[in-house]
C-alpha positions in Angstrom: 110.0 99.2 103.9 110.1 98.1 107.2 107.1 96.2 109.2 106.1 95.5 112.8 107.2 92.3 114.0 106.0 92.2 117.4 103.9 94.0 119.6 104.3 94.4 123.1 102.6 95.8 126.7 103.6 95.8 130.2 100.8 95.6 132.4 102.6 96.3 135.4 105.9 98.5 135.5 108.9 95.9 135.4 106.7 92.7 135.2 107.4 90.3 132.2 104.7 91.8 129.9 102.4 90.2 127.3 102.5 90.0 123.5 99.3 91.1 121.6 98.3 91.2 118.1 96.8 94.9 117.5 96.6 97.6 119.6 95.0 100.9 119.0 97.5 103.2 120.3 96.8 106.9 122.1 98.6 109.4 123.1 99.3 107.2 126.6 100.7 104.7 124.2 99.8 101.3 124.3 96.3 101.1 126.3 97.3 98.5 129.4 101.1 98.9 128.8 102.2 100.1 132.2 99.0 100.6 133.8 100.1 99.1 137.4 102.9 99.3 139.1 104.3 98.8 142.5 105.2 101.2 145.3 108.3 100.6 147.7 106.4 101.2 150.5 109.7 102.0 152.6 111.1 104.4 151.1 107.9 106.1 149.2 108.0 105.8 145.9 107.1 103.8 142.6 109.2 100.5 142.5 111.6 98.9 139.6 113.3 96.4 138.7 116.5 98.5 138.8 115.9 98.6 142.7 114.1 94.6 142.6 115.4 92.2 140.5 113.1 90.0 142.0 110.5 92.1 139.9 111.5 90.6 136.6 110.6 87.1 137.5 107.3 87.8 138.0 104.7 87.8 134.8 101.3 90.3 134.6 98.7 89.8 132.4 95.7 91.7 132.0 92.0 90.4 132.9 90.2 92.8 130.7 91.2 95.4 128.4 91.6 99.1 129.1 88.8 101.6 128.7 89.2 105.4 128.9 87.7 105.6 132.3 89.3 102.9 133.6 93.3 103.3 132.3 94.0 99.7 135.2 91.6 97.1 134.3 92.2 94.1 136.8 95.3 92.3 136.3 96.7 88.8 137.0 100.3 88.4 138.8 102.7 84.9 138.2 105.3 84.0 140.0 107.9 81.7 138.8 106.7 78.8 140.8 103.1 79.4 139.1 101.9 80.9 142.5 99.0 83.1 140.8 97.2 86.3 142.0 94.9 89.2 141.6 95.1 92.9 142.0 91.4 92.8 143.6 93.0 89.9 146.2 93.0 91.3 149.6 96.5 89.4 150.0 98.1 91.0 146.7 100.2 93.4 149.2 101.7 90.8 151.3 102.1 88.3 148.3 104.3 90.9 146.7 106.0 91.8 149.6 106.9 88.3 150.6 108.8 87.9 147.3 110.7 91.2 147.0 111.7 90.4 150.9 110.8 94.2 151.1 107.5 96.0 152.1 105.6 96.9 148.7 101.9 97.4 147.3 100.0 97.1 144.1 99.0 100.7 142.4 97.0 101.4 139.2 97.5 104.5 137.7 96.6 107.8 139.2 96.0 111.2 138.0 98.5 113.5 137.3 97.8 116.0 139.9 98.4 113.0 142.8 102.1 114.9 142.9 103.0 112.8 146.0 102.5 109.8 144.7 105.0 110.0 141.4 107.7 111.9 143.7 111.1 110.4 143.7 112.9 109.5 147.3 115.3 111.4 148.4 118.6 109.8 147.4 120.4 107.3 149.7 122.3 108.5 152.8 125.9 108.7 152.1 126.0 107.7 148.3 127.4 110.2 146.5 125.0 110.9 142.9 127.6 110.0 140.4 127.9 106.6 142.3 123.9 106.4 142.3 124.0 106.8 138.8 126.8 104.1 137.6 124.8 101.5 139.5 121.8 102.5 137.9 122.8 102.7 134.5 125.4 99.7 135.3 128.2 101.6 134.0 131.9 101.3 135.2 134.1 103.8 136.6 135.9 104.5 133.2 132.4 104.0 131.4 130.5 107.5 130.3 127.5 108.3 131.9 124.6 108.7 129.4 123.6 112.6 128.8 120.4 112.8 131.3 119.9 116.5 129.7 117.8 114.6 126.9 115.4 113.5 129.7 112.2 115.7 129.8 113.0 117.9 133.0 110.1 116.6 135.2 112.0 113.2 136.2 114.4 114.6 137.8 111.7 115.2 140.6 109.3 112.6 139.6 109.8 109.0 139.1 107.7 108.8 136.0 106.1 111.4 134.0 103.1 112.1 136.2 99.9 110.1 135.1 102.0 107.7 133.9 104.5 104.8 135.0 106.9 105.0 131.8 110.1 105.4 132.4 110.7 108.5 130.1 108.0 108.7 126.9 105.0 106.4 125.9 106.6 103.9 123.0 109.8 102.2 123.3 110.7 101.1 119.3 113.9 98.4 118.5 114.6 97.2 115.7 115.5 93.1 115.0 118.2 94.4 113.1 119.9 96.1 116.6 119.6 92.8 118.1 121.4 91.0 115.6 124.1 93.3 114.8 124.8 93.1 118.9 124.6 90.0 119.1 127.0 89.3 115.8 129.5 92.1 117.4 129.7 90.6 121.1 130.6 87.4 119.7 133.3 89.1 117.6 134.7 90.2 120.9 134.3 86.9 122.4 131.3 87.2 124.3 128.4 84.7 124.6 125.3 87.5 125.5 122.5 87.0 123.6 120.7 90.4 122.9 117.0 88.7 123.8 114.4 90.8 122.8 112.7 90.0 126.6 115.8 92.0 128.1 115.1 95.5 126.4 110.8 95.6 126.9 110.2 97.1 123.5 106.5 98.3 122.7 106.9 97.7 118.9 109.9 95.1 117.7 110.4 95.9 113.9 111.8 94.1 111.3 115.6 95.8 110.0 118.4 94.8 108.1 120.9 92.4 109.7 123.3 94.5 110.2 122.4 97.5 111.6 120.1 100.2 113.7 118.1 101.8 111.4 115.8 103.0 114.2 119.0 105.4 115.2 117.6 107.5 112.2 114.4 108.3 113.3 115.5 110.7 116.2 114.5 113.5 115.6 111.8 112.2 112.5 108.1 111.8 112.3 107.5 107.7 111.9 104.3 106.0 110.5 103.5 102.8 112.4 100.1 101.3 110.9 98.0 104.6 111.2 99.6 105.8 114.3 101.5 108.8 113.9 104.8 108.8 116.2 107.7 111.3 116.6 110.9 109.5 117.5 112.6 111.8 120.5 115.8 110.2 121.7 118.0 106.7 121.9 117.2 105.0 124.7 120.0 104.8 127.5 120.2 101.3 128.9 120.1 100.4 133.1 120.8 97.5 134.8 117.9 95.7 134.3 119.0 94.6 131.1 121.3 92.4 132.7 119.0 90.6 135.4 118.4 87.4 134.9 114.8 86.3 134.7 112.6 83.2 133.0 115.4 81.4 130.9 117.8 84.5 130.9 120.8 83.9 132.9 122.2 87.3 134.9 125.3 88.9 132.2 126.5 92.0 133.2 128.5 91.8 130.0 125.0 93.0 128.0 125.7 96.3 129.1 129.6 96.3 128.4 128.8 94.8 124.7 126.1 98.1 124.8 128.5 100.4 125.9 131.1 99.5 123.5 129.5 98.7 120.7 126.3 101.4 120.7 127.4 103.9 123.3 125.1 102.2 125.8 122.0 102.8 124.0 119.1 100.5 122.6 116.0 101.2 120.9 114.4 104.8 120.6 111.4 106.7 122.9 108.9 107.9 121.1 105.7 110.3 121.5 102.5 110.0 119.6 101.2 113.0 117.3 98.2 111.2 116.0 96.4 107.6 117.4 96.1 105.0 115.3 95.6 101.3 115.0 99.2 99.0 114.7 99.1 95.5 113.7 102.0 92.8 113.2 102.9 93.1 109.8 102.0 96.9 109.7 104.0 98.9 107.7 107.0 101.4 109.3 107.6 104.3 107.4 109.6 107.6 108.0 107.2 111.0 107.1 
């Protein structure tokens, strides 16, 4: 049986997150996991590190905890120099802006009926989709492009399911098994990445064997996490940000051709909650 290793929240969308001990989860996922974010106040719409790389060396960290009428409690933003500030600060625009060199501001969450606000831009002038997409997903030319049919529909208008600022579902599972087996593999090849865990933002890290994904499995399957009930919907197609560097990381673009060849691209597995429930390190993980 397998058990949760670590837990995990993003309190703002792309931020270095925060680990945490327990967290009773809903059917918004993780309360506080991705309940800012920031808007690229140029071209109109939510901000990520895809776009910012800058975005990954800041930290977030939350000042209180979530309720359920109040999804954004304050939060606290870190730069790497240790340069600290807070989403009440009346500067917190034009700190953020100065260090993505572009003009940006701080959001909490918003309902899902603010349409505008969760709209994607239109696509760049002159940049043809299938180009938009390799740089995205940091694929090369003779690299597949991941199957975007498996995305619910609504983000191909949106830039997050609307209420939210996920990228696709509520929980992001990996297993310390994929890590390793990566990690073993691109050194076969000759490759020095390290398959960090702080690269790939899981919600739940969970123990596995050595030597493979047993997380792959669950598509598809109902999955027991402490008392939440989950269903496991897809693998999770990797983007560029998992080869930014940040904190200790160095940039390696070769992560994602040690992904593609080794695991089709993919890392981890989204997943959608049936039932709440409390999860705890050590919990239990087990298929229904």
């Amino acid at each position: 049986m397998s058990r949760v290793a670590e837990l995990f929240r993003y309190p703002v969308k792309s931020l270095q997150g925060e680990r945490i001990e327990r967290a009773t989860v809903t059917k918004t996922g993780v309360p506080g996991d991705r309940a800012w974010a920031l808007r690229d106040d140029v071209r109109g719409e939510i901000a990520s590190g895809r776009r910012f790389p800058q975005l990954m060396g800041l930290s977030a960290r939350l000042l209180g905890e979530p309720t359920e009428g109040n999804r954004s409690p304050p939060v606290e933003l870190l730069d790497s120099a240790g340069q600290r500030i807070g989403s009440a600060d009346k500067d917190v625009n034009a700190w953020l802006t100065a260090r993505l060199a572009h003009a940006a501001s701080l959001w909490p969450l918003l309902p899902a009926d603010a349409e505008a606000h969760y709209l994607r831009a239109a696509p760049d002038a002159g940049v043809d989709p299938e180009t938009n997409l390799r740089e995205m997903f940091a694929r090369l030319p003779d690299e597949p492009l991941p199957d975007l049919s498996q995305f619910p529909r609504e983000l191909f208008t949106y830039a997050s399911p609307r209420g939210t600022y996920f990228d696709a579902f509520p929980l992001l599972i990996l297993s310390t098994g994929a890590l390793a087996e990566l990690t073993r593999r691109a050194r076969a090849a000759g490759s020095t990445s390290v398959f960090d865990v702080r690269r790939f933002r899981p919600n739940v890290l969970v123990d596995g064997p050595a030597d493979g994904f047993i997380e792959d499995a669950w598509c598809g399957r109902e999955v027991r996490i402490g008392t939440a009930h989950v269903r496991v919907e897809m693998r999770c197609p990797r983007c560029s940000m998992t080869t930014h560097g940040f904190a200790d990381l160095p940039r390696d673009p070769k992560v994602m051709r040690s992904l593609v060849q080794h695991h089709g691209g993919d890392l981890g597995v989204y997943a959608q909650v049936i039932e709440p429930g409390e999860v705890r390190l050590g919990d239990a993980v087990e298929v229904i």
